[in-house]
DRENMARTOR-988669 format. One record per residue (C-alpha): residue in three letters; x, y, z. Coordinates in steps of 0.2 Angstrom, whole numbers, plus 5000, padded with zeros to 4 digits. Layout:
// DRENMARTOR-988669
AlaXYZ/...
// end
This chain:
// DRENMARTOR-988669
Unk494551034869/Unk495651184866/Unk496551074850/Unk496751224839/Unk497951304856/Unk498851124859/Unk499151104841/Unk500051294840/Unk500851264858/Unk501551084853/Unk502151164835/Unk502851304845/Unk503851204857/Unk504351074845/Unk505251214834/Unk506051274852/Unk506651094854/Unk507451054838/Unk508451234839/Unk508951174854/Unk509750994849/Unk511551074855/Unk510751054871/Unk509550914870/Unk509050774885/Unk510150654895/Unk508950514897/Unk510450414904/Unk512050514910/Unk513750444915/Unk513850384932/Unk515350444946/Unk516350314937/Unk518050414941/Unk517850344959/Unk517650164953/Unk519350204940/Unk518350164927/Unk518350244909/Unk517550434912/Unk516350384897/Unk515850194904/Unk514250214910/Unk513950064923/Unk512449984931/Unk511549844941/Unk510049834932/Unk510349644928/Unk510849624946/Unk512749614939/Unk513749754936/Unk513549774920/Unk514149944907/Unk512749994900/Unk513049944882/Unk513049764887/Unk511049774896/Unk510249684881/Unk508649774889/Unk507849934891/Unk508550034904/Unk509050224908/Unk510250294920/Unk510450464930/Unk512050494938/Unk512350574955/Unk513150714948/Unk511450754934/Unk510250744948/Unk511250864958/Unk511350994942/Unk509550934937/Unk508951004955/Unk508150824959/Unk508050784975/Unk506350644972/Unk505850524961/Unk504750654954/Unk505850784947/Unk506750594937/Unk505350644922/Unk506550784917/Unk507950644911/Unk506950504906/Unk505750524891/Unk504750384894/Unk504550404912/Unk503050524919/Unk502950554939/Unk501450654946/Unk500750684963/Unk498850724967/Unk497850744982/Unk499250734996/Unk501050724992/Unk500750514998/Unk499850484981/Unk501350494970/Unk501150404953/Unk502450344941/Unk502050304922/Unk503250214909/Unk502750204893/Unk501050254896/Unk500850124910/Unk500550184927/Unk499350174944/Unk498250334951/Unk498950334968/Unk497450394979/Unk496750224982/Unk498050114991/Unk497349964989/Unk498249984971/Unk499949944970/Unk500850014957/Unk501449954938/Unk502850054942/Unk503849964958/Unk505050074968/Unk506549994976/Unk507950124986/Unk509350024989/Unk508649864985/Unk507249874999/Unk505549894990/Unk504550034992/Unk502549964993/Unk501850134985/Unk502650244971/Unk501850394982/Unk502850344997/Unk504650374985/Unk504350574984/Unk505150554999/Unk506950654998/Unk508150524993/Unk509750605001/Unk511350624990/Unk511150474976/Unk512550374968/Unk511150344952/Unk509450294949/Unk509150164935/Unk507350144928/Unk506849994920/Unk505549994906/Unk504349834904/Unk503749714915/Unk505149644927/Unk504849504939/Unk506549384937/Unk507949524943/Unk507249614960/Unk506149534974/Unk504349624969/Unk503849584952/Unk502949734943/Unk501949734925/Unk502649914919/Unk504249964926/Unk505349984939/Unk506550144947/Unk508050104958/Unk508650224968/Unk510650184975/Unk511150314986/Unk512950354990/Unk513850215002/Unk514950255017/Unk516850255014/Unk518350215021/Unk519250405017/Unk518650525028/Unk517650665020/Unk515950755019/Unk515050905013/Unk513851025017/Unk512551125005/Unk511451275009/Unk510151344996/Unk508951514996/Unk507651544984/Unk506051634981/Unk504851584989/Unk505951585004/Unk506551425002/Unk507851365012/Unk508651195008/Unk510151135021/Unk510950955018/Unk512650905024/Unk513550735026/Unk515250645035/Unk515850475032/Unk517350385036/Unk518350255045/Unk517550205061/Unk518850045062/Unk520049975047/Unk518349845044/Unk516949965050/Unk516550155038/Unk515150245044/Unk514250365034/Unk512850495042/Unk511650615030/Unk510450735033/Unk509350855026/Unk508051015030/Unk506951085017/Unk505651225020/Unk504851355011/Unk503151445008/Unk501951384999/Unk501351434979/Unk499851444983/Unk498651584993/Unk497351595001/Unk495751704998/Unk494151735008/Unk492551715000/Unk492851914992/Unk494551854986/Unk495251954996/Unk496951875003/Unk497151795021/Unk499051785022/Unk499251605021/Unk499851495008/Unk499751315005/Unk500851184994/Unk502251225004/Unk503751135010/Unk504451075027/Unk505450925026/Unk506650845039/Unk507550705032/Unk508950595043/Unk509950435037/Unk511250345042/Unk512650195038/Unk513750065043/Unk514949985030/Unk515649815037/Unk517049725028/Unk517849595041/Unk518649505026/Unk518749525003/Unk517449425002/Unk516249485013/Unk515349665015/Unk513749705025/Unk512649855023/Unk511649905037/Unk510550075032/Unk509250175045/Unk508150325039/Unk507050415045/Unk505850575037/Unk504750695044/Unk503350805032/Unk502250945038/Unk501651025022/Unk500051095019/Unk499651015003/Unk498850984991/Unk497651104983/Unk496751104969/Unk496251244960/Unk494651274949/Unk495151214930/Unk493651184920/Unk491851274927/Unk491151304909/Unk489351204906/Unk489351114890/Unk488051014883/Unk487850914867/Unk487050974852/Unk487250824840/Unk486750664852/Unk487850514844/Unk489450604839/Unk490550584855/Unk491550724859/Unk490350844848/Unk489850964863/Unk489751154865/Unk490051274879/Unk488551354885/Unk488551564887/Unk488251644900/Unk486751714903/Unk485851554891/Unk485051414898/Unk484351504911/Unk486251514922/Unk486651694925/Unk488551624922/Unk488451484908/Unk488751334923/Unk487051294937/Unk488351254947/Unk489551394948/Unk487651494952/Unk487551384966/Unk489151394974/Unk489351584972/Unk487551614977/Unk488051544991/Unk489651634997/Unk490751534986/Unk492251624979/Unk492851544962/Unk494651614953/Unk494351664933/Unk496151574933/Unk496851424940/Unk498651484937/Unk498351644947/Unk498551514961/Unk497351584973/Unk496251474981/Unk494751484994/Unk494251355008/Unk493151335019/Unk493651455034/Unk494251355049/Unk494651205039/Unk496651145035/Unk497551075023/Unk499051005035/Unk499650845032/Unk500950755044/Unk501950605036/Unk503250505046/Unk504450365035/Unk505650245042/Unk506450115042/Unk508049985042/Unk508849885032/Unk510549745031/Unk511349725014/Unk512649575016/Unk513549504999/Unk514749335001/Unk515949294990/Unk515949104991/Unk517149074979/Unk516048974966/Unk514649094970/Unk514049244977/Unk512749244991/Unk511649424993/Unk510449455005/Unk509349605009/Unk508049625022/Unk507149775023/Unk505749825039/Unk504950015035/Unk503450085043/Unk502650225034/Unk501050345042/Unk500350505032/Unk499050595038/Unk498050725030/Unk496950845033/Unk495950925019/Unk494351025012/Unk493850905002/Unk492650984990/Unk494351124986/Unk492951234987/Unk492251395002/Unk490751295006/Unk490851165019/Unk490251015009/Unk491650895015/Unk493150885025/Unk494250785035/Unk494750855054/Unk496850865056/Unk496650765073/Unk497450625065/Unk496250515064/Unk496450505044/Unk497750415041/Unk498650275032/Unk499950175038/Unk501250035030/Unk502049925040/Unk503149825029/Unk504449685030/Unk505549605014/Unk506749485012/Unk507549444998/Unk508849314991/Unk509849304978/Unk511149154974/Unk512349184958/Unk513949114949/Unk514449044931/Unk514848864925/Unk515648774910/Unk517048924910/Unk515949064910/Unk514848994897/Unk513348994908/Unk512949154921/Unk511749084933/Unk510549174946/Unk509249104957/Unk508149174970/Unk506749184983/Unk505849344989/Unk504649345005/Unk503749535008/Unk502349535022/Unk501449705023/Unk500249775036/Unk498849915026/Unk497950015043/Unk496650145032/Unk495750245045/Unk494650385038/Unk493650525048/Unk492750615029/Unk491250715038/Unk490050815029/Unk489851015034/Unk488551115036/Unk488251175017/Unk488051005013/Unk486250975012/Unk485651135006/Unk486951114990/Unk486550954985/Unk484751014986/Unk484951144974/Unk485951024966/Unk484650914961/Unk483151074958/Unk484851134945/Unk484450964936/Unk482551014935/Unk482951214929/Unk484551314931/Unk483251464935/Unk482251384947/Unk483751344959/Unk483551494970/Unk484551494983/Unk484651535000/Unk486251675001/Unk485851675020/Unk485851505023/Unk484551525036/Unk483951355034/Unk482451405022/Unk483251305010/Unk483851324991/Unk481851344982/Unk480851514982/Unk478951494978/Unk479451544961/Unk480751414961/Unk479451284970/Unk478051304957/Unk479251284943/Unk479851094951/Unk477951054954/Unk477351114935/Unk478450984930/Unk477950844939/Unk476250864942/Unk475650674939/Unk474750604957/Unk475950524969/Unk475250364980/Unk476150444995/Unk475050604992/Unk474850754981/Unk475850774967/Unk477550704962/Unk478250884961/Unk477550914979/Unk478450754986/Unk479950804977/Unk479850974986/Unk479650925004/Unk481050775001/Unk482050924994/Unk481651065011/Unk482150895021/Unk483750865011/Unk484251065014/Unk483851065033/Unk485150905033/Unk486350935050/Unk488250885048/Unk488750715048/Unk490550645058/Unk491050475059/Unk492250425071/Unk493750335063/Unk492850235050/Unk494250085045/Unk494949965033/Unk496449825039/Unk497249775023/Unk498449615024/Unk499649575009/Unk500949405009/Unk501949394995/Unk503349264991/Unk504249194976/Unk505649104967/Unk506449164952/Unk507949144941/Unk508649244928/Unk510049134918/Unk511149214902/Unk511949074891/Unk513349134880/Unk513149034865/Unk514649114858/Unk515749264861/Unk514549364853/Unk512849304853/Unk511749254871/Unk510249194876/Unk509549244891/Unk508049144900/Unk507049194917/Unk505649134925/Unk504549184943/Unk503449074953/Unk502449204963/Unk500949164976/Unk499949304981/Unk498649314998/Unk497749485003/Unk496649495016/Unk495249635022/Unk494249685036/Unk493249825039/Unk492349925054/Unk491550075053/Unk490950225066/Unk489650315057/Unk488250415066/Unk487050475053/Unk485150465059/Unk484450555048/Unk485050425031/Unk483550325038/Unk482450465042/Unk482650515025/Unk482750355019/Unk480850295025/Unk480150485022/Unk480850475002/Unk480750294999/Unk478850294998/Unk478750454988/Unk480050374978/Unk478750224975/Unk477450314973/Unk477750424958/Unk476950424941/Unk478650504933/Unk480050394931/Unk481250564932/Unk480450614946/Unk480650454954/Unk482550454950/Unk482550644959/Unk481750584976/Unk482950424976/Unk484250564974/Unk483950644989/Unk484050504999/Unk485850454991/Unk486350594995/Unk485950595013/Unk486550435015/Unk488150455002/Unk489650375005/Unk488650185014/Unk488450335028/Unk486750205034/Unk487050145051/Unk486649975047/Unk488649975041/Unk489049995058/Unk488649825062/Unk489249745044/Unk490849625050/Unk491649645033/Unk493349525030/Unk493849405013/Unk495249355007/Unk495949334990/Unk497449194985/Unk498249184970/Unk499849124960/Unk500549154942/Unk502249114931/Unk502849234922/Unk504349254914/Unk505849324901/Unk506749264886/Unk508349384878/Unk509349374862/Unk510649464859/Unk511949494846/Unk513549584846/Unk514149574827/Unk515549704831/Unk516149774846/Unk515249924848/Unk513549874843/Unk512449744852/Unk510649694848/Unk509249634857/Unk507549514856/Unk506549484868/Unk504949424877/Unk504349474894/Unk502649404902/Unk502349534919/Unk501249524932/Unk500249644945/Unk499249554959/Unk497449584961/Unk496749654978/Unk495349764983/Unk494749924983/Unk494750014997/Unk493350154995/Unk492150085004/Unk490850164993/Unk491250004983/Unk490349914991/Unk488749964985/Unk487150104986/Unk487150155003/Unk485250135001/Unk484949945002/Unk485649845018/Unk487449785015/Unk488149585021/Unk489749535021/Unk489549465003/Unk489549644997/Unk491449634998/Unk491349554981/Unk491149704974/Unk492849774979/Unk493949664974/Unk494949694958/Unk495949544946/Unk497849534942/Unk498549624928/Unk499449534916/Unk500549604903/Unk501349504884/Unk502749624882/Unk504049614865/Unk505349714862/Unk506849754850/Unk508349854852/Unk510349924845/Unk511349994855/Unk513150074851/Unk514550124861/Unk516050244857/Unk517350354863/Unk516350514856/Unk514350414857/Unk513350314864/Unk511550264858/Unk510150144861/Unk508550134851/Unk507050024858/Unk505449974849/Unk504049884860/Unk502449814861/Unk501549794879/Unk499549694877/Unk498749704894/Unk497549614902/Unk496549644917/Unk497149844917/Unk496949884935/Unk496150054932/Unk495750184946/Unk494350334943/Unk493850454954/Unk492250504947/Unk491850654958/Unk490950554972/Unk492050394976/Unk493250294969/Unk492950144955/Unk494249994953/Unk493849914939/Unk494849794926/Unk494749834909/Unk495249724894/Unk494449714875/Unk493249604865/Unk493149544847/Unk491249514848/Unk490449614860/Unk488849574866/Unk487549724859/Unk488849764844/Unk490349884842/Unk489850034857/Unk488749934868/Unk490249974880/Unk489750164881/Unk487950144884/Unk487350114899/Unk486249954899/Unk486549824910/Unk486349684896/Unk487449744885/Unk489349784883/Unk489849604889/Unk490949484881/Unk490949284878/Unk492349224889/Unk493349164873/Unk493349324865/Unk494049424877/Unk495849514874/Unk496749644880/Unk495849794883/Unk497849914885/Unk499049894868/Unk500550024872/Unk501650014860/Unk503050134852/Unk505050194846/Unk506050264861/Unk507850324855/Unk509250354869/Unk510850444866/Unk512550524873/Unk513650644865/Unk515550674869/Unk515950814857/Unk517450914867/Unk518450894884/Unk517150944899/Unk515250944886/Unk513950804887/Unk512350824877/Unk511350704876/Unk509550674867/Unk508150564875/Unk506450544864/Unk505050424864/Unk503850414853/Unk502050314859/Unk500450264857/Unk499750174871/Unk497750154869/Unk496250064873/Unk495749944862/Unk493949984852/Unk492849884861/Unk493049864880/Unk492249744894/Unk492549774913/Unk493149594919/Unk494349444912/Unk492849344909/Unk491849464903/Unk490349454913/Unk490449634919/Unk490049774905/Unk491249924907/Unk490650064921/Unk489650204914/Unk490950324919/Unk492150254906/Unk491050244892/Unk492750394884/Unk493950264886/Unk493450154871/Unk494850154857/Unk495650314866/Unk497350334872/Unk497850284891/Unk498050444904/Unk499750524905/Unk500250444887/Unk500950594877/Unk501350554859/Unk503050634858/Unk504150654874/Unk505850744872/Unk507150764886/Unk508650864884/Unk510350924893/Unk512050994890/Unk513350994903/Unk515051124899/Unk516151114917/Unk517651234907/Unk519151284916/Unk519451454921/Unk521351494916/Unk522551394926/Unk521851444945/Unk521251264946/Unk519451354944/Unk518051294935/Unk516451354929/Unk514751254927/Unk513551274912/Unk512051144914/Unk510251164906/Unk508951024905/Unk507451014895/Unk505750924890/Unk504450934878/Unk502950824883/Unk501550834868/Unk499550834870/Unk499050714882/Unk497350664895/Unk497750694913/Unk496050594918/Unk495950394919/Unk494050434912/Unk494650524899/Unk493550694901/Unk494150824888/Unk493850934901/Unk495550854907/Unk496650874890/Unk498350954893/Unk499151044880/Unk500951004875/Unk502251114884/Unk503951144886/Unk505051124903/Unk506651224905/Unk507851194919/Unk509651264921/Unk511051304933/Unk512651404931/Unk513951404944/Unk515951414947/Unk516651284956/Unk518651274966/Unk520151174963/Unk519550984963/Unk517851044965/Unk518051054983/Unk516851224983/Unk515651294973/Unk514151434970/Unk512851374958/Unk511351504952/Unk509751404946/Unk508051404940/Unk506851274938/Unk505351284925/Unk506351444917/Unk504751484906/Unk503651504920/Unk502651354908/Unk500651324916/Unk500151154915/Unk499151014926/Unk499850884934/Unk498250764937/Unk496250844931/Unk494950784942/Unk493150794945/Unk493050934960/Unk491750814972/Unk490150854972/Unk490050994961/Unk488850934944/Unk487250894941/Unk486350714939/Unk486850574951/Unk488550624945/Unk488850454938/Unk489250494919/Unk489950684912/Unk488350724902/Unk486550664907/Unk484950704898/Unk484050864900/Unk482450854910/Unk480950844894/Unk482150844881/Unk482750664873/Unk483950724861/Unk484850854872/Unk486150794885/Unk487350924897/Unk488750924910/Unk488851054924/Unk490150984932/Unk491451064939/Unk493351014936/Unk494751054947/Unk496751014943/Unk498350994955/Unk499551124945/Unk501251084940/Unk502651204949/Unk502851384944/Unk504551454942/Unk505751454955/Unk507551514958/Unk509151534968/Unk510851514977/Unk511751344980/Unk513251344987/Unk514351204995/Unk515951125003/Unk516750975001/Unk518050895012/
// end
């Protein structure tokens, strides 16, 4: 959808990229090093767990300085994908759902039963949901991000990545700084911090920030007209403080406390896609057409759309005139409350070194919302609290490490222990537009034309008797639970209309996790210039569930029996499937109130080995080269939609907890890489190849969430596309011929320029192609066929994987004369090509290449102790998505698959569904100025 723009977009900013290689991307920038008297151009990290510069990491690893996220505006984890290519960072449904991708290799963050391919660690304590990192991060020493699997290095293992976040430590000369910042949207940013001698053994250190500003978003009533609030905005109280001990050389201890607090109304999501299509040639996927107005008997070209506004519904002509409508009274308020503490002590032994983190955090985010994004009240969750999730986490981690036989062998071994408390409380209700929508939803399926509905909402429901005698002409066969089919279908359809709103009282899922392991990560140095590099992890894995639930919904079973028999009864098998969709619907969700009673619990245990294996070769000083071989590893768990579970129409029994569990991903990762280091460059260049197994794949597929693994077979049962069909008895695999189902593989190239005193330019690029493999099944033993709603993943690309990434930026800090004066010229810059926002892979959810401009200008005092910065952020104004998604609700069918088959016609097939998009920040701008002392 929309190539011919994405191509002319992409070639567009591709030409504004390569003019602008004098300024082109940091992907790793020079640390504070002047602090540490180190060599201005050393660029040093811990990503081995050593200090280590970077040149001598035989592994793929970027790293942002303090001083380029402070120029670069990043104050998250999210705003990192400006300076690393191969890094991609989004946030979806509340500002908890953060997801981080590398390489194409990511987790969708609104199920939390998933824990991410991407592990977060801020000063070595482990961060249990990528989500839970967009917290603010306070003022940073640098943030390393690690590409593949790792598992033998930090406590949690992860199968795609990892991002650490060191933040600035306390210090023994007294100093501090304060910051203030006004921009458009009356943004007011206010951060300060004071360190210093507490004793000649004890510095203290003590940070805080303050973030508010309105939101980019307004709201409209159902006329459009504006109501003076806006949403997406910011209000943000971050708090952290320090205590460096050093009683002796050989011993310091870290002790850290944080603590954040989030209002924000967030997040909306607009209208992006409202256009009906339909397919005109049946077996050529993707060959499908947008249907006028005024055709196919839709006044606007979507069934839909005729439906929602009919009923009062208020839909934008453009998602990027950011104007939104909810249902009045509803919220979007969301309330998130972060803390924790953690001890950092490192012993110098004298033949080793002892280093011990323990980490204890509890996290809570609750979120209001209008969950169908739309005027109607179809569904929402209340802003009493009672929807919540909440992480109570304690780590500890253990590491041991020294050389032998003189520096010939650098040793490490460890041990990890993490026990984490999951509490997932939800109060989703449905509201008083329910029934009568999903009604008409269902006649819409039947004839666009004969959905009349009821503008009043007076309870008539949504059929005229023009509309009535149009649903029973086509259904006229005789139904065993009397008159017609069409007939039954009517009265199940004025019950389904006259449906009251349904609210459950805290609805809950107890999610247990234990986690421990021993690993060891060991570098042999054969000679002075080649090594050999061995790790290994031993990792046992237990997760346990319980569930309750607090539904009252009497009429599902009212419904339930009245449609049931109507169901049974009919002569069509269409019209069967239409009455059996009106009882779904009143009972969506497992809303029956035999779950009530359902003791759910199970638990899952498992272990797994994995490991690492380096070479590397230095054959003269200023180049190394590396080899290497990774296996990674994600646990398995379960999904926590309870919708999982099964059709709320049948009675569920604890065995029914099957159905949410998930397998662990496993990952065969190679890779190959140069690096060069001189006075005037540096460079690394890195080719890989990730096969995974088990993918742990997360689709929202406008009704509930689906978990499912996904891997590849070579002999798929039913032949080549039986995995896109949706038969029950095809699509499987033979146990021994299933592979992986992800292959992400690609060239990412890495550099640093010097040119003059004061300029850095650097150039980050990846290059990827990180697909599904041809022929998919849905399980590691292949039992399972792949869900229907997947049937576009099949030899396609992963989500978030954009062929070509480009990151730029160049840094001038000239002196001004001899005052001691200096002046600041920074601009950053990323190209990201085509790519699918949607882990289904809907093309209504393709985002076109574009380009992202950031920059700052600024004079700054005598040894930088002052300085004024003006800067902008997304300069070009550049539209784009973050995350497409299927607005709930809002298509017709059962919603199970994008196009279904039009009534009497077995050639033709259509989708009305409706998609909506979390936008990517508009332009902002303004006024920084600080003191340091």
């Amino acid at each position: 959808m929309k190539a011919t723009t994405g191509i002319r977009k992409t070639v567009l900013a591709l030409s504004v990229a390569t003019c602008a290689l004098a300024m082109p991307s940091l992907a790793f920038a020079q640390d504070e090093a002047q602090a540490d008297d180190v060599d201005s151009e050393t660029i040093v990290v811990t990503a081995t767990r050593r200090a280590e510069a970077l040149s001598e990491v035989p592994l793929a690893v970027s790293a942002v300085g303090g001083e380029m996220m402070q120029n670069s505006g990043a104050t998250d984890i999210r705003q990192l994908t400006q300076l690393a290519p191969s890094l991609l960072v989004s946030s979806t449904g509340s500002e908890a759902n953060g997801s981080a991708r590398i390489r194409g290799i990511g987790t969708v963050g609104d199920n939390p039963g998933l824990e991410s391919s991407v592990a977060v660690f801020i000063d070595g304590v482990y961060r249990s949901r990528s989500g839970i990192g967009l917290n603010e991060l306070g003022e940073v020493e640098r943030v390393e991000v690690l590409r593949g699997p790792q598992g033998t290095l930090f406590g949690r293992n992860a199968s795609a990545g990892l991002i650490h976040v060191i933040s600035k430590k306390p210090s023994f000369d007294f100093g501090g700084f304060l910051e203030a910042t006004y921009g458009n949207f009356d943004g007011m940013r206010f951060s300060g911090a004071l360190t210093g001698p507490v004793t000649e053994q004890l510095a203290a250190r003590i940070e805080a920030v303050y973030a508010k500003r309105d939101g980019f978003t307004r709201l409209v009533s159902p006329t459009g007209a504006p109501t003076g609030e806006r949403v997406n905005d910011r209000d943000r109280l971050f708090v952290k403080g320090q205590l460096l001990f050093q009683p002796s050389d050989a011993l310091d201890i870290r002790i850290i406390a944080d603590y954040t607090k989030r209002d924000e109304a967030c997040c909306s999501g607009s209208y992006y896609s409202t256009a009906e299509t339909f397919d005109p040639t049946p077996g050529v996927p993707g060959d499908y057409a947008i249907r006028a107005p005024g055709t196919g008997g839709s006044a606007s070209g979507n069934r839909v759309v005729d439906i929602l506004t009919s009923m009062g519904a208020f839909i934008p002509a453009n998602p990027y005139d950011r104007t939104i409508s909810i249902t009045p009274g509803r919220t979007l308020d969301g309330h998130t409350r972060d803390w924790g503490v953690s001890a950092e002590v490192n012993w110098d032994l004298g033949g080793a070194e002892l280093s011990s983190i323990t980490g204890y955090r509890r996290y809570k985010s609750s979120q209001a919302g209008d969950v169908d994004y739309s005027t109607l009240d179809l569904l929402y969750r209340n802003d009493d609290g009672s929807a919540f999730r909440r992480f109570t986490t304690f780590t500890q981690e253990l590491r041991l490490q020294g050389s032998a036989f003189d520096d010939k062998l650098d040793w490490l071994v460890g041990a990890y222990y993490a026990n984490e408390k999951l509490a997932l409380q939800d109060n989703l209700n449905f509201g008083s537009d329910y029934g009568q929508f999903l009604a008409c939803r269902v006649v819409a399926s039947v004839s666009a034309n004969a959905a009349l509905r009821d503008p009043d909402r007076d309870g008539d429901g949504c059929l005229s008797a023009a509309g009535s005698a149009t649903v029973a002409g086509a259904f006229p066969g005789a139904n065993t639970a009397g008159g017609t089919d069409g007939a039954q279908l009517i009265a199940a359809l004025q019950r389904l209309s006259s449906m009251p709103a349904v609210t459950q009282a805290g609805s809950r899922m107890d999610h247990t996790s234990r986690n421990y392991a021993f690993f060891t990560h060991n570098i042999f140095n054969i000679t002075d210039t080649l090594a050999l590099t061995l790790g290994a992890r031993y990792t046992n894995e237990k997760k346990t569930i319980t569930g309750a639930f607090n539904i009252n919904n009497p009429f599902c079973a009212a419904q339930q029996a009245s449609a049931g028999a109507a169901a049974a009864g009919a002569t069509s098998a269409t019209a069967r499937a239409l009455i059996g969709a009106t009882t779904q619907f009143a009972c969506l969700f497992n809303t029956s109130s035999q779950l009530n009673t359902l003791a759910l619990a199970d638990t899952i245990k498992e272990d797994q080995i994995t490991g690492t294996a380096v070479l590397s070769w230095k054959p003269v000083d200023d180049v190394m080269t590396y080899v290497s071989y990774s296996k990674g590893y994600k646990a398995g768990g379960f999904n926590l939609d309870r919708s999982a579970l099964g059709s709320p129409l049948t009675p569920r029994a604890n065995a029914d907890t099957a159905n949410l569990k998930f397998g662990a991903e496993k990952v065969d990762a190679y890779e190959i890489g140069v690096k060069y280091d001189s006075a005037q460059l540096d460079i690394n260049v890195a080719a890989f190849r990730q096969e995974f197994k088990n993918f742990q794949l997360n689709t929202f597929n406008g009704l509930f969430f689906l978990v499912q693994n996904v891997n590849g077979c070579s002999d798929l049962v039913g032949g080549s596309g039986a995995d896109e069909d949706l038969s029950a008895t095809s699509g499987t695999c033979a146990t021994d011929n299933v592979k992986p189902g992800v292959i992400s593989e690609g060239l990412e190239i890495e550099a640093t320029l010097y040119p003059g005193e004061n300029v850095t330019v650097g150039l980050g690029a990846t290059y990827l192609d990180s697909r599904y493999v041809s022929d998919l099944v849905g399980t590691a033993n292949g039992a399972v066929a792949l869900a229907p709603e997947l049937f576009q993943l099949p030899g396609n690309s992963t989500s978030f994987a954009p062929t070509y990434s480009l990151t730029g930026s160049f840094s001038w800090t000239p002196p001004i004369g001899g005052s001691g004066l200096s002046g600041l010229f920074y601009i950053d810059t990323r190209l990201t090509s085509d790519h699918n926002t949607g882990s289904d892979r809907f093309p209504e959810k393709v985002q076109d290449g574009y380009f992202l401009v950031n920059g700052r200008i600024g004079i700054r005092g005598p040894d930088r102790k002052w300085g004024v910065e003006l800067w902008v952020q997304n300069l070009l104004d550049e539209e784009y998505q973050q995350v497409a998604f299927n607005t709930p609700l809002q298509a017709t069918g059962n919603g199970s698959r994008a196009h279904v088959q039009e009534i009497g016609s077995p050639t033709v097939s259509h989708s009305a569904q409706l998609f909506s998009a979390f936008l990517g920040e508009p332009r902002t701008w303004g006024l920084t100025a600080r003191y340091r002392f």
